[in-house]
N, C-alpha and C positions, 0 to 999 in steps of 0.2 A: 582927444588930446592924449590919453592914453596909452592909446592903440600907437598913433606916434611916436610918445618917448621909445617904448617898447620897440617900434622898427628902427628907432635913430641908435638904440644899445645895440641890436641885433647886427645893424649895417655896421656899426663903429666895431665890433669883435669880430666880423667877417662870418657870422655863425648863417646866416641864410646859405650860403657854399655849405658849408660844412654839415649842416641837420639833413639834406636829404642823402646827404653818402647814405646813410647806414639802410634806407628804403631802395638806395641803386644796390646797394650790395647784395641784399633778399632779395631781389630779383633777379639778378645774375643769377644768383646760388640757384634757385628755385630753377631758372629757365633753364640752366646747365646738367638739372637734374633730368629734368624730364629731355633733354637731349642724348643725356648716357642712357638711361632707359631705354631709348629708341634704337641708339648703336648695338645696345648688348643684347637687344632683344631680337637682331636681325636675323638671319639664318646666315650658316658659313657656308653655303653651299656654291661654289664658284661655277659658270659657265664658261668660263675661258678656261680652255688649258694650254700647255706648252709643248711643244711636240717637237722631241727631240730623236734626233738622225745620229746615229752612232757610226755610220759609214763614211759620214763626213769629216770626222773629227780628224786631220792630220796625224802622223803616228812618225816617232822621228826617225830619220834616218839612220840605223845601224851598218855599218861594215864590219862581215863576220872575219874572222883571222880562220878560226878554228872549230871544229870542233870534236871532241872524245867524249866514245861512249864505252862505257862497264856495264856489259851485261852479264844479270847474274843470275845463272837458270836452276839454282835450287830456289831462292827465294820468285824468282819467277819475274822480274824486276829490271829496270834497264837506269842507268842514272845518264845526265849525258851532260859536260860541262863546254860551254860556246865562250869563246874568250873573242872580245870583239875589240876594236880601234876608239872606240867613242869615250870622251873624256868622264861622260857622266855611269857609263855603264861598262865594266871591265870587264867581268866574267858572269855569265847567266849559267845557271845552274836548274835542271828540272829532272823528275821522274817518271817515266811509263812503265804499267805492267803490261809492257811484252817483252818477251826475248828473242821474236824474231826479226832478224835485220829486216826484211822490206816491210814490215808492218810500223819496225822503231824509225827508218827510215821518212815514211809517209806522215807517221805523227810527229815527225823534229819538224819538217816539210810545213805542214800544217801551224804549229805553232809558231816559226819563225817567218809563215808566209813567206818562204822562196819553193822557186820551182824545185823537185825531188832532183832533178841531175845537179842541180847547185849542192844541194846538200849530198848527196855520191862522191863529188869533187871534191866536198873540204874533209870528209871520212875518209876518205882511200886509204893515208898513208899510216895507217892505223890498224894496231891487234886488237878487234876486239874480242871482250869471251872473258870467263873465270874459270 
């Protein structure tokens, strides 16, 4: 008859719900622990990698207007400024140590990837030299 009252107070407070929470929660905690342990003890060592193509990447479209070069043969030094149509890029600006035209030639060439008589073309109308 005891054991009764005892379950009719128990049922009447709702306390059977509520007494095992705090036994689900130590266990949670407990199981969640030995789960990070597991994670953090993995190794970071990855077998996949990503393999990236740098020739692929689209490069945008410039059109060149211009370009002048200062070369300066005591410093040994060539500056050469490219003034181009594109909204996002007005004037490109670089430096080569050579002073001489088909070498400064080959490396504008190079850098702006056009052919060498393209870049001939847009130098012509130009003095260069200090």
């Amino acid at each position: 008859m005891l054991q009764s009252r005892w379950f009719k107070i128990l049922h009447s407070l709702g306390l059977e719900f509520w007494l095992p929470l705090p036994l689900l929660g130590l266990a949670f905690w407990v199981g969640s622990g030995f789960v990070m342990d597991w994670v953090i003890s993995r190794s970071n060592q990855t077998t996949k990698y990503l393999k990236v193509d740098y020739q692929s990447t689209k490069e945008p479209n410039i059109i060149i207007m211009s370009i002048k070069a200062e070369i300066n043969k005591s410093q040994g030094i060539s500056r050469v400024k490219v003034k181009t149509v594109s909204s996002v890029l007005k004037e490109l600006e670089f430096e080569f140590a050579t002073t001489e035209l088909s070498q400064l030639e080959a490396a504008i060439s190079q850098e702006l990837r056009l052919p060498i008589e393209n870049v001939r073309e847009l130098m012509k109308n130009q003095n260069i030299g200090q």
